[in-house]
C-alpha positions as CSV (number, residue, x, y, z in Angstrom):
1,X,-69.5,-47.7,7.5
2,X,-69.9,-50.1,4.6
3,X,-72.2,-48.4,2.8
4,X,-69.6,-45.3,3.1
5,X,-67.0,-47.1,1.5
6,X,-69.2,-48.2,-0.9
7,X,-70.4,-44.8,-1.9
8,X,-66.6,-43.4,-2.0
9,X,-65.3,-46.4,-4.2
10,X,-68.0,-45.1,-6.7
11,X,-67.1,-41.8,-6.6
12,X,-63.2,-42.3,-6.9
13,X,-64.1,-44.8,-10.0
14,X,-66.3,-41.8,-11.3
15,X,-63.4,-39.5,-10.8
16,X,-60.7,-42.0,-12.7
17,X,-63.6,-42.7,-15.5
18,X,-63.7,-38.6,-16.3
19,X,-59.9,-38.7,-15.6
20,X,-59.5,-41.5,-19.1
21,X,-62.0,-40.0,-20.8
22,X,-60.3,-36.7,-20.8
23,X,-57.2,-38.2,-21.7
24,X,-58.4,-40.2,-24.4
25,X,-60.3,-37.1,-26.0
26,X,-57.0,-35.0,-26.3
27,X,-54.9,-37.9,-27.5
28,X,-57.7,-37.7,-30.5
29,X,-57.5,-34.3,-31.1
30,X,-53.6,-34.7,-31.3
31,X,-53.5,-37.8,-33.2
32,X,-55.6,-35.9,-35.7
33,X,-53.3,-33.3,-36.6
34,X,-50.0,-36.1,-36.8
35,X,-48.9,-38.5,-39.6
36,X,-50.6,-41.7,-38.2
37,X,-52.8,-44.4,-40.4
38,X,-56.7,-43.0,-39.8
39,X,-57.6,-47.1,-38.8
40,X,-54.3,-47.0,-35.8
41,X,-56.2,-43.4,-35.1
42,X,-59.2,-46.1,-33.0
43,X,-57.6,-45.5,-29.4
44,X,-61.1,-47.2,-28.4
45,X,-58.7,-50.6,-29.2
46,X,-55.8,-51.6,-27.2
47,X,-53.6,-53.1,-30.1
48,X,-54.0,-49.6,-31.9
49,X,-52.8,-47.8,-28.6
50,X,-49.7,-50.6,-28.6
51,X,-48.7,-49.6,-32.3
52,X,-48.7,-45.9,-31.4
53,X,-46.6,-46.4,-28.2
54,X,-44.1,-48.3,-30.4
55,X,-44.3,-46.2,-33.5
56,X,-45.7,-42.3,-33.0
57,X,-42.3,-41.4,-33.2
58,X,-41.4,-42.7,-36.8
59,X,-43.0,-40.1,-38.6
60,X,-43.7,-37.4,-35.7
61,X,-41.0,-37.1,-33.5
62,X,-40.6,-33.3,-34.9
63,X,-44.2,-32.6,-34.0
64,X,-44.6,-29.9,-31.9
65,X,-47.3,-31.9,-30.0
66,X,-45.2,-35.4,-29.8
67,X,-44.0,-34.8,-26.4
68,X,-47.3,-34.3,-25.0
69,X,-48.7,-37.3,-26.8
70,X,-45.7,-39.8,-25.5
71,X,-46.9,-38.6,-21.9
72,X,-50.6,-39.4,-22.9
73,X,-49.7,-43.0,-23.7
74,X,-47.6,-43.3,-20.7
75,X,-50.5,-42.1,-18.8
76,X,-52.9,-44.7,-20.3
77,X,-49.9,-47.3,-20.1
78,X,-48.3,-47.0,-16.8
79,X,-51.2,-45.5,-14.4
80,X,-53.1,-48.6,-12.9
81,X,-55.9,-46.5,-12.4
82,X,-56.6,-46.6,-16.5
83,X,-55.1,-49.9,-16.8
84,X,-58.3,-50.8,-14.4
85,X,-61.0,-49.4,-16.9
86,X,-62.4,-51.6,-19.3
87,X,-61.2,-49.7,-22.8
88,X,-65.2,-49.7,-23.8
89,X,-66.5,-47.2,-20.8
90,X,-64.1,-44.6,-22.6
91,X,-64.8,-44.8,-25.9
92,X,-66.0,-42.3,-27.8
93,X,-69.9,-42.4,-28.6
94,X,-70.6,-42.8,-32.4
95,X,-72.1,-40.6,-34.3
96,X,-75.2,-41.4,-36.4
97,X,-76.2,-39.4,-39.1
């Protein structure tokens, strides 16, 4: 039965893992078409994401996408289940070239 559980914990982390990761992506792709600073554009650091919860809305609340990017950051904000995942096991990988 312990070994069950075991297996099941890992599989619901897995799930919440892909869950942030597909999060974070599309709060990059919308952060790239809004007026933000490219360095507070990092999401992969938690005083970046702080900034944008407190400021997104300065220069983009007429952005046709802003709604959708406040409920991102609530996501990532209020959702213990991100809150749980170290910020570095979502980060995007860096390109070398």
């Amino acid at each position: 039965m312990l070994l069950k559980m075991s297996w099941l914990s890992g599989v619901q982390d897995f799930l919440y893992f892909v869950q942030a990761w597909q999060v974070a992506t599309r709060l990059r792709v919308l952060l790239d078409c809004m007026d933000v600073p490219d360095y507070r554009k990092r999401i992969d650091e938690i005083h970046n994401l702080q900034w944008l919860d407190r400021n997104i809305g300065i220069n983009n609340s007429f952005h046709k996408d802003y709604g959708e990017v406040r409920w991102l950051l609530a996501l990532l904000f209020d959702d213990s289940r991100y809150r749980a995942l170290k910020w570095e096991m979502w980060r995007a990988p860096i390109e070398e070239g």
